[in-house]
C-alpha positions in Angstrom: 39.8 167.4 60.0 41.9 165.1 62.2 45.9 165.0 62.1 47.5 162.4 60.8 49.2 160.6 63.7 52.6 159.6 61.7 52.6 163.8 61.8 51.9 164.0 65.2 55.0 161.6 66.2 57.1 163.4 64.0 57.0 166.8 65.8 59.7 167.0 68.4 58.2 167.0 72.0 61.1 169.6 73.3 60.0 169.4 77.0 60.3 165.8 76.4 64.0 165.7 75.2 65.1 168.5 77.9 63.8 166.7 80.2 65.8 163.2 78.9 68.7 165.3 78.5 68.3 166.7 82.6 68.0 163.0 83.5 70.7 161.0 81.9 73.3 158.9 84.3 76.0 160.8 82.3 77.4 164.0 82.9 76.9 166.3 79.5 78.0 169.7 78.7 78.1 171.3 75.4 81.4 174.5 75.1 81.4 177.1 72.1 84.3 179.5 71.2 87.7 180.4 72.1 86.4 180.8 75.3 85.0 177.6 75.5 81.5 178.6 77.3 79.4 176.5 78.5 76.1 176.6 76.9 74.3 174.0 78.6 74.6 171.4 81.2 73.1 168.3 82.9 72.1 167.7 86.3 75.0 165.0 86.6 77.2 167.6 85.9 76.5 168.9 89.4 76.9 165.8 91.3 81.2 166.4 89.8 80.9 170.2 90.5 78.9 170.4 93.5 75.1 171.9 93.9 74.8 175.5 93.6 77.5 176.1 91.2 77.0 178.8 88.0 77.9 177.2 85.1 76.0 178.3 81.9 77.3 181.1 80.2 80.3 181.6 82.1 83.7 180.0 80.1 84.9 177.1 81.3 88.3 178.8 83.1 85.6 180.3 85.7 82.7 177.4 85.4 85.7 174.6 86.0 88.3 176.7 88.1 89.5 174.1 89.7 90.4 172.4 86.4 92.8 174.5 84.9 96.1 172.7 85.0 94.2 169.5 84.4 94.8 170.1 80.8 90.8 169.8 79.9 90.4 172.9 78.6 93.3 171.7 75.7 91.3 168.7 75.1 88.1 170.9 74.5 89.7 173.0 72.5 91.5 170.8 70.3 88.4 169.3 69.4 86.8 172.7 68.5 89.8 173.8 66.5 90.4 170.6 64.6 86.9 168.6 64.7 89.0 165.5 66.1 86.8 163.9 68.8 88.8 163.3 72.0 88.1 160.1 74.1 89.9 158.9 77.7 88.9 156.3 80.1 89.5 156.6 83.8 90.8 159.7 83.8 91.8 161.0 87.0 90.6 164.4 87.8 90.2 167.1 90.7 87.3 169.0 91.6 86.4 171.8 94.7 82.7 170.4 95.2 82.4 172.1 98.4 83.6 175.3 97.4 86.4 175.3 99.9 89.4 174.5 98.4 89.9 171.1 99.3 89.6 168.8 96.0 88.0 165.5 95.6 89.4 162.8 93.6 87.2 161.9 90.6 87.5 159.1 87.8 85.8 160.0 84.8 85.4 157.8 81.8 84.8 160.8 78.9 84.9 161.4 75.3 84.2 164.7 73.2 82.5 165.2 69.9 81.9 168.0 67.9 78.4 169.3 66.6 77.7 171.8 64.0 75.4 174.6 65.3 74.1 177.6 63.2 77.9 176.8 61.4 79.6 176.9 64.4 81.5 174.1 65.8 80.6 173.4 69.1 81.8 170.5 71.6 79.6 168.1 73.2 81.2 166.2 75.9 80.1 163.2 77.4 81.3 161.6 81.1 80.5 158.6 83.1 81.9 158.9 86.8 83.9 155.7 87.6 85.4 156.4 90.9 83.4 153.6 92.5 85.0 150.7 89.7 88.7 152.3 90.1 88.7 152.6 93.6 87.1 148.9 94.3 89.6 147.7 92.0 92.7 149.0 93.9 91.6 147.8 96.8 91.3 144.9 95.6 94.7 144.7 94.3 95.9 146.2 97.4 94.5 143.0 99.3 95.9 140.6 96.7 99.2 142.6 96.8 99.3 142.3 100.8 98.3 138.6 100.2 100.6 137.8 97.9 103.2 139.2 100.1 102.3 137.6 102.7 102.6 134.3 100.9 106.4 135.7 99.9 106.7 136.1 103.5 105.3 132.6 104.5 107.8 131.2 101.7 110.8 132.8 102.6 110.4 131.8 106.2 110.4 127.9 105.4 113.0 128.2 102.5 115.2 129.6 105.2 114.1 126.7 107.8 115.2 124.5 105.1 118.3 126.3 104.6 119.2 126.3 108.0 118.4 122.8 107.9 120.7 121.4 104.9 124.6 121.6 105.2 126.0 124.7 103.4 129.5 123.3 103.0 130.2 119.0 102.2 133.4 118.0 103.8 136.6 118.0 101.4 138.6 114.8 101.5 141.8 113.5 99.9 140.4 111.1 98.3 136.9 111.2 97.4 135.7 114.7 96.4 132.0 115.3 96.8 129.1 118.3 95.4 125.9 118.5 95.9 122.7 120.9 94.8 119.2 121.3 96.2 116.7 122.8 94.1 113.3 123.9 95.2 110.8 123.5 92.7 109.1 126.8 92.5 105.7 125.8 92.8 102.9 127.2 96.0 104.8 124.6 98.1 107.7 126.2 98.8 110.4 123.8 100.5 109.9 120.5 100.8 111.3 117.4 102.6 114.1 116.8 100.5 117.7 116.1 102.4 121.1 115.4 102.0 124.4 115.3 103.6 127.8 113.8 104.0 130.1 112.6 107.1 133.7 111.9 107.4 133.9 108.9 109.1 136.8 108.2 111.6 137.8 105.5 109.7 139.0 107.3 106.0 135.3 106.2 104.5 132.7 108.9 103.8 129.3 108.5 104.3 126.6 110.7 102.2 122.7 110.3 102.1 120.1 111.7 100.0 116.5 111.7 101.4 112.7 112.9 100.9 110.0 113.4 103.3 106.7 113.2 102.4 105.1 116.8 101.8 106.0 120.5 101.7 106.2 123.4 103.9 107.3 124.1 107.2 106.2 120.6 108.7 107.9 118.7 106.1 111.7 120.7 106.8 111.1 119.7 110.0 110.9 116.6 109.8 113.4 116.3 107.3 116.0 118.7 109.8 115.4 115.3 113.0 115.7 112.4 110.4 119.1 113.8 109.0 120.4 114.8 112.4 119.5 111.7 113.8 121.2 109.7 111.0 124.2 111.7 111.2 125.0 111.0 114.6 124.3 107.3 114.5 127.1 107.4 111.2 129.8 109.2 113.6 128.9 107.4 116.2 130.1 104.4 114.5 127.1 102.6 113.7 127.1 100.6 110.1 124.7 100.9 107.3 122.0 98.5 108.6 122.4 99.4 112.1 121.9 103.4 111.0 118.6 102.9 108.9 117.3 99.9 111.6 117.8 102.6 114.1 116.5 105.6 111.9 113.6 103.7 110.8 112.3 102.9 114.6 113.3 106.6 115.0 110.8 108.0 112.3 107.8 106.0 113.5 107.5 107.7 116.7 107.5 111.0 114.5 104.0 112.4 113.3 104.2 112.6 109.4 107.3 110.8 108.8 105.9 107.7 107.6 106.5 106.8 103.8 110.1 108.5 104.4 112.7 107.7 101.8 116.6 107.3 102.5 119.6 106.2 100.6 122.8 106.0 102.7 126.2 104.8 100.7 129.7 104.7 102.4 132.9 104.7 100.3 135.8 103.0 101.4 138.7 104.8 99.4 141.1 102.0 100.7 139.2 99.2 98.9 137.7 101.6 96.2 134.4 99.9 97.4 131.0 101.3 98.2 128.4 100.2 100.4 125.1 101.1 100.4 121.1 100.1 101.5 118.0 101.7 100.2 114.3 102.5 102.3 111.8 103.1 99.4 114.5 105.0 97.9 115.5 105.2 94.0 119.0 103.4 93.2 122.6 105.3 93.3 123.5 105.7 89.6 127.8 105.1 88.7 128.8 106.6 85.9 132.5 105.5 84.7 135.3 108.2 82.9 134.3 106.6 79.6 130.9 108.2 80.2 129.0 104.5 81.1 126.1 105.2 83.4 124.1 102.2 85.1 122.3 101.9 87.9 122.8 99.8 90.9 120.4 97.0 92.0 118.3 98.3 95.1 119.0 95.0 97.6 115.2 95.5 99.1 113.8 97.6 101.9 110.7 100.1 101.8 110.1 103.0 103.3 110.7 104.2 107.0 107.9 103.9 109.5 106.0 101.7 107.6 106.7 97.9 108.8 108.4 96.8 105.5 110.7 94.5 105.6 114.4 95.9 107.3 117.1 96.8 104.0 119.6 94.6 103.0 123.1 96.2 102.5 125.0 95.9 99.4 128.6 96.4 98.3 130.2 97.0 95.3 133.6 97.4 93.7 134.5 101.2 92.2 136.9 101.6 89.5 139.4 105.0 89.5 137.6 107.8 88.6 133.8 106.4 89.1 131.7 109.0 90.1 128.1 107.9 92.1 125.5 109.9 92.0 122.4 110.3 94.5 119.1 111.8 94.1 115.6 112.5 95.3 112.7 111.0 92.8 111.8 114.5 92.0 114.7 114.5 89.6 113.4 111.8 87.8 109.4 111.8 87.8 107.1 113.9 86.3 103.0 114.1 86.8 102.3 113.0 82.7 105.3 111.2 82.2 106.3 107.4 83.0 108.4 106.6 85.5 110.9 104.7 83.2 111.1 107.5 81.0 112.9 109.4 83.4 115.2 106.7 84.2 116.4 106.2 81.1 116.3 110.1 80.2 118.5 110.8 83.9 121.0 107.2 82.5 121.5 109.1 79.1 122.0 112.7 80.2 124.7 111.3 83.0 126.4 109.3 80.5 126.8 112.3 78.1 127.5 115.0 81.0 130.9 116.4 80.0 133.7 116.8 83.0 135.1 119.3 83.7 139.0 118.5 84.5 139.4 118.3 88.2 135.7 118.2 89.4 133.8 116.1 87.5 131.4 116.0 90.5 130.3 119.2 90.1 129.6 118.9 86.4 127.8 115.6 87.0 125.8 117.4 89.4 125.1 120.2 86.9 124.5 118.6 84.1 122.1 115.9 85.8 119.7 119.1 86.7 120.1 121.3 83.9 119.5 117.7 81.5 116.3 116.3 83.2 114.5 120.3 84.6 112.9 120.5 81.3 109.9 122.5 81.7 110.5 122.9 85.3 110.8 120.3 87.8 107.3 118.6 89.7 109.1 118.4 93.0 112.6 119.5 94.9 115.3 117.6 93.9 118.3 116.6 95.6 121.5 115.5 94.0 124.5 114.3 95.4 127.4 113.2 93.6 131.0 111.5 94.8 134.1 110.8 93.2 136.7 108.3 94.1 140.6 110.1 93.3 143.9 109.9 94.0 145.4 112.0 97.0 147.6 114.8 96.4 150.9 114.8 98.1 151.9 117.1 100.7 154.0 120.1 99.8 157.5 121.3 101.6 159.1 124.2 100.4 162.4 125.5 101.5 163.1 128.8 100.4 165.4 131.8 101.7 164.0 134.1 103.8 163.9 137.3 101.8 161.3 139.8 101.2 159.4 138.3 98.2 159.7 135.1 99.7 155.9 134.9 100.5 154.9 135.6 96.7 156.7 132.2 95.7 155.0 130.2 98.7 151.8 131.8 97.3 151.7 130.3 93.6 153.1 127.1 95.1 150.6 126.8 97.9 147.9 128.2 95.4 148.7 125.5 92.5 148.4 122.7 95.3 145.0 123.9 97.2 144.0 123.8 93.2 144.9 120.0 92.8 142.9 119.4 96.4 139.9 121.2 95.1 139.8 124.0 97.9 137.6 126.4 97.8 137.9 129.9 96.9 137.0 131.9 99.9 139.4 128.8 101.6 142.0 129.2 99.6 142.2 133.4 99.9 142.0 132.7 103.9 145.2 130.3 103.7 147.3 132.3 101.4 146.5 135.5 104.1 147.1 133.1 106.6 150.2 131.4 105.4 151.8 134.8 103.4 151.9 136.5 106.9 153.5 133.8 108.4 156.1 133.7 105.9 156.5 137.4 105.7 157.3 137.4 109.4 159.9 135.1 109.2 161.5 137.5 106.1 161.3 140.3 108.2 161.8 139.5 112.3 163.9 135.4 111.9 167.3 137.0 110.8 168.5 140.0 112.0 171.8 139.4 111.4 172.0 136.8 109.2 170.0 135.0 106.3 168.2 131.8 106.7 166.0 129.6 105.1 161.7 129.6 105.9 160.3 126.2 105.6 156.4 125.3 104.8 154.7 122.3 105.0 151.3 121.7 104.0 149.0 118.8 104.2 145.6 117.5 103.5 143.8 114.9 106.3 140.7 113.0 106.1 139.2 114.9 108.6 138.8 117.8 106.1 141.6 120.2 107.1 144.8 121.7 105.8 147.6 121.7 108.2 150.6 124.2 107.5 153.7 124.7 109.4 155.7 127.8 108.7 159.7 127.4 110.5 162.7 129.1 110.7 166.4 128.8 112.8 166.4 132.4 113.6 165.8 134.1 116.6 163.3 136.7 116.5 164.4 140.2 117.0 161.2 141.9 118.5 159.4 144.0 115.3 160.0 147.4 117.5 163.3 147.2 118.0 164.0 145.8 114.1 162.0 148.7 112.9 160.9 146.5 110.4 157.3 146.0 111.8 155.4 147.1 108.8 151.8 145.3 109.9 151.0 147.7 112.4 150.2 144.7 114.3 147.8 143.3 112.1 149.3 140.0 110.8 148.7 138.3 113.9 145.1 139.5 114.1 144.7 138.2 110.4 146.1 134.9 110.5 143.9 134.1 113.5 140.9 135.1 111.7 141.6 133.5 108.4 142.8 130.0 110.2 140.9 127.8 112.9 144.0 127.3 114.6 147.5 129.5 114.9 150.1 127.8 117.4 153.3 129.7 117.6 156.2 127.7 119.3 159.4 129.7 120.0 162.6 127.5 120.6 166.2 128.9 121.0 166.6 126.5 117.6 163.9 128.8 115.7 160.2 129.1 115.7 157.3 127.0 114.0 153.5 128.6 113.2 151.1 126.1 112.5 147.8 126.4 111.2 145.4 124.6 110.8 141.7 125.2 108.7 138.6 122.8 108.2 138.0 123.4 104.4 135.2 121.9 102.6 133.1 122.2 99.6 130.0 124.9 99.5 126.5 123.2 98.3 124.4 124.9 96.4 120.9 125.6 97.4 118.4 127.6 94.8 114.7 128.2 93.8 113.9 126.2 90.0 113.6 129.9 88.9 117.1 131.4 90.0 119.9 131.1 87.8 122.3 132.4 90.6 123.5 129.2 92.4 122.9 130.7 95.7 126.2 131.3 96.7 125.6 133.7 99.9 129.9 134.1 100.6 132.3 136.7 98.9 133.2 136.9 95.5 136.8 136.3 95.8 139.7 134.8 93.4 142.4 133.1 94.8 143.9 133.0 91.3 147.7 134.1 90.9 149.1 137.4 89.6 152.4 137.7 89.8 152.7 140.9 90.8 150.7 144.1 91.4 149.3 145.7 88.6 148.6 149.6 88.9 146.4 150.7 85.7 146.3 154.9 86.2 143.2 156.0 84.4 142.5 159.5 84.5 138.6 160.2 84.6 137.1 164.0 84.7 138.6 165.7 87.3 139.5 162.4 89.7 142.2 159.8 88.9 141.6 156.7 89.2 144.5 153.8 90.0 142.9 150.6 89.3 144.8 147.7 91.0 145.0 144.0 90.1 146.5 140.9 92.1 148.0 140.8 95.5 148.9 144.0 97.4 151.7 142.4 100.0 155.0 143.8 101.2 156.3 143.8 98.1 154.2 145.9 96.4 153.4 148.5 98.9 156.6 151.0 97.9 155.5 150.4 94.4 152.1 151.5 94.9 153.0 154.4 97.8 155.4 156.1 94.7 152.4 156.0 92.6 149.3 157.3 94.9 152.0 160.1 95.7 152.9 160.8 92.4 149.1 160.7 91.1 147.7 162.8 93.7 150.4 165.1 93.6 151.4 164.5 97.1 147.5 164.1 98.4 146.8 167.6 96.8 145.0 165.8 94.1 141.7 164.2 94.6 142.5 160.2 93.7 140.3 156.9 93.6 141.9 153.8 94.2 139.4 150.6 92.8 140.4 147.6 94.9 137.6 145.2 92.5 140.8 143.0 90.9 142.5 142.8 94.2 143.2 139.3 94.9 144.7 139.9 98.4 146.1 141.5 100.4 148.6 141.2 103.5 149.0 143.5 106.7 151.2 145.5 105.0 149.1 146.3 102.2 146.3 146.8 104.7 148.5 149.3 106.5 149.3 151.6 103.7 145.7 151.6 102.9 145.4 153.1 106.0 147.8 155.5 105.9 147.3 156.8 102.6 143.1 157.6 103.3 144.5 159.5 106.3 147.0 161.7 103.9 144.9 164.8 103.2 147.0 167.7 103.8 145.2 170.3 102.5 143.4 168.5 99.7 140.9 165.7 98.4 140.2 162.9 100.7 141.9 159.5 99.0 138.8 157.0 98.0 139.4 153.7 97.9 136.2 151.6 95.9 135.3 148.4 96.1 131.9 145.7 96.0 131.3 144.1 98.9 131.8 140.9 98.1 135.4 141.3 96.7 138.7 140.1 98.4 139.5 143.3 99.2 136.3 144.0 101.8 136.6 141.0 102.9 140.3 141.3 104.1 139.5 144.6 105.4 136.6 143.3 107.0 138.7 140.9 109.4 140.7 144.1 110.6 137.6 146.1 110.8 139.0 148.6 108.2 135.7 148.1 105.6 134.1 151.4 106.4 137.3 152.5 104.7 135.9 151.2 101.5 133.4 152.9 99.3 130.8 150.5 97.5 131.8 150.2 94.2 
């Protein structure tokens, strides 16, 4: 009688499934009570462990040794205890293969099951090694990290070619007022062609010019660096609109790349409120009006440079007060899946409705154009360029006594006029150093017998500078002899380095300091994705406080004085009363936080000085401060920063 063979296939072939189980890719193992003993194991548990290796019946704190702060034995036993499986991928893990002590590093991929055997629970655990998948993947985000790093690398290099390449500061004239932004737009280009600047011509009329070379990258900044160089010297040379682009254009075909070049050039005349202006394949200057009208002006003909078109035509227009013209590179304005004319009309509108802000509407034009057209980002760089025809501001004269506190009053005067000629911050902290030392002199060394008036005079020319003459009738008594030299020497030192030029001329009918500093108006030069506007200088305010503020704030066991405004002259006993009183004569450890300094004059710098070199017996004195604030950078000219913890 034969079997039946449905019987026969039935029947468990037990060498058969030892066998499968010896073979399998996958490391097994199978653990049983508290102890967690191994009961059986696979061959590809050996390639983790090393050959040779006792593992069954031993528990797993002496099978796996190596393993024990690895937290596997938790795992196990948590899915003994509780019948939870357990799963983990890539899990890094440590084993002694050779038996020496030195540990491999492993990847498994595992997961952990319980079985029921003879009403035990029992864990089977199951791992894949993945060391080869982990380990090819970090290397090969290694490479793309080194390569996108590499690309960072390549990027900065040419945004800081075209940095270097593009004015950082616009010249600031009394009577037009200018701003302009360049915005890179963030794509795998990096910096492109785009250009602009602006040159004070010798006869009161401005020139400014936006352009755009064809491309991107190192090649294209460049090329962009020789056409704007070239163009600015033919403007101060003297040249006029057609001669410059005739000239340029001749220029830019001997230059590889620099065909299909685009240029505007316009020159304001303040005196007839009239602007010129040509065009090579460039798009049209826009004038928008103080009622908010925007229109563009008709291009008079002429295509790009280097490319035999026909030579521009100039053309010349009246302004009306407070017109503001606005220059730009196409990127501003096209788009790849947008019509041209679309962005015309869109750039026309946002202008129009851009508000002003009182003073500068310039800037906000500027502003507004790029925050109203970026959309969802830009295609290109854009360039924008924007000038405004206003009124000069009159020159100031003060005539004041000279008497300590003297130098606060020419401060808020001088301040409230740099702020009607649109000086710049960083300027307008350099003159007031500048000028207060000057007029704190005169308080202190023109009179020694006597009083007398100081007299300031300051003025704005069209070639961008401020001009101030500090004089008095006295005869100076020399500071040693006065015992009134409070400086330490230092006012000198800090006038010259906040002024281009200090003049002192001693007469027996008084002295006269004159100064004189280029001021102009920073550009702002940014990535699409940054929201900082790129300003590199120093944080500072040239804003008026009347007076020192001292705020005494008492943290743990330091006080704190926190000081506000200008520390000058004035307010140096003020302030020595209170570090004295604070620190209990220097006893007391004390931190003085310069951040809301707005300035501060030799004087000030002096007890500074002094008072971090009063530690008789006690706390150093700490003064606090961010590097970009007034205060470091006063202390800076004097080389007194290291002085200064960052704040």
């Amino acid at each position: 009688m034969s079997e039946d063979p449905e019987t026969i296939a039935s029947v468990p072939d037990t060498g058969l499934v030892l066998q499968a189980f010896d073979e399998l890719a996958a490391a097994v193992a199978v653990f049983s009570g508290p102890d967690l003993v191994v009961r059986a194991v696979n061959r590809a548990v050996f390639a983790l462990t090393g050959p040779g290796r006792e593992l069954v019946g031993r528990p797993f704190a002496e099978a796996f040794h190596e393993l024990g702060d690895q937290h596997i034995a938790d795992l196990i036993e948590h899915v003994r205890r509780t019948g939870e499986p357990v799963d983990a991928q890539e899990r890094r893990m440590l084993f002694d293969r050779r038996g020496t002590g030195t540990l491999d590093e492993v990847f498994l991929s595992f997961s952990m099951h319980p079985i029921m055997v003879g009403g035990e629970r029992w864990v089977l655990a199951h791992a894949v090694d993945v060391t080869a998948i982990v380990v090819g993947r970090r290397e090969a985000q290694a490479a793309a990290d080194r390569s996108a790093e590499r690309y960072r690398s390549a990027r900065e290099v040419v945004w800081a070619l075209q940095r270097s390449m593009l004015p950082d500061r616009l010249p600031l004239l009394p009577q037009v007022r200018m701003a302009a932004h360049y915005v890179v737009a963030g794509d795998e280009n990096a910096a492109g062609g785009d250009w602009f600047d602006a040159v004070a011509l010798d006869d009161g009329r401005v020139a400014a010019m936006v352009g755009d070379v064809v491309g991107h990258g190192a090649g294209a900044a460049g090329l962009m660096g020789q056409l704007r160089a070239v163009m600015t010297e033919l403007l101060m040379d003297g040249w006029g609109v057609a001669e410059v682009l005739g000239r340029l254009d001749r220029f830019a075909a001997r230059l590889r790349g620099a065909t299909g070049s685009t240029v505007c050039l316009a020159v304001v005349d303040p005196a007839s409120a009239t602007l010129e202006y040509a065009s090579c394949g460039h798009p049209p200057p826009l004038v928008v009006s103080a009622r908010g009208v925007a229109r563009y002006l008709e291009l008079p003909g002429g295509g790009p440079l280097a490319v035999a078109a026909p030579a521009p035509r100039v053309a010349r227009v009246g302004l009306a007060p407070d017109d503001v013209v606005l220059l730009y590179t196409d990127g501003l304005v096209e788009r790849r899946h947008r019509p041209l004319q679309e962005g015309v009309d869109r750039l026309r509108e946002v202008a129009g409705a851009a508000t002003r802000t009182t003073g500068e509407p310039v800037n906000s034009l500027c502003e507004a154009a790029l925050a109203g057209m970026e959309g969802d980002g830009f295609d290109d760089d854009v360039s924008v360029l924007a000038l405004w025809l206003t009124a000069p501001v009159e020159p100031l004269r003060l005539e004041l006594p000279a008497v300590p506190g003297s130098e606060r009053v020419v401060r808020r005067r001088l301040h409230e006029w740099m702020t009607a000629v649109g000086v710049d911050q960083a300027d307008a902290l350099d003159l007031q150093i500048a000028v207060g030392e000057a007029v704190s002199n005169v308080s202190a060394h023109a009179y020694p017998d006597a009083s007398g008036p100081v007299i300031v005079e300051v003025e704005h020319d069209r070639a961008s500078r401020v001009s101030v003459t500090v004089a008095d009738h006295g005869r100076w008594q020399d500071p040693e002899r006065s015992g009134r030299h409070s400086g330490s020497g230092r006012g000198l030192a800090m006038m010259r380095e906040t002024a281009d030029v200090v003049e002192i001329d001693r007469t027996p009918d008084g002295t006269v300091v004159s100064l004189d500093r280029v001021v102009g108006v920073p550009t702002v030069l940014r990535m699409a994705a940054d929201a900082d506007a790129g300003d590199d200088g120093p944080a500072v305010s040239a804003d008026m406080v009347p007076a020192l503020r001292i705020v005494l704030n008492r943290r743990s066991e330091r006080t704190h004085l926190e000081l506000e405004g200008w520390l000058d002259a004035a307010a140096v006993p003020e302030l020595r009363a209170e570090v004295m009183r604070s620190s209990q004569g220097g006893a007391h450890p004390l931190t003085i936080d310069l951040e809301a300094v707005t300035g501060i004059a030799s004087a000030g710098v002096q007890l500074l000085f002094e008072l971090t070199e009063l530690t008789p017996g006690g706390e150093p004195l700490e003064l606090r401060a961010s590097p970009r604030s007034a205060a470091v950078r006063v202390l800076d000219m004097v080389d007194l920063s290291h002085l200064v913890e960052p704040r």
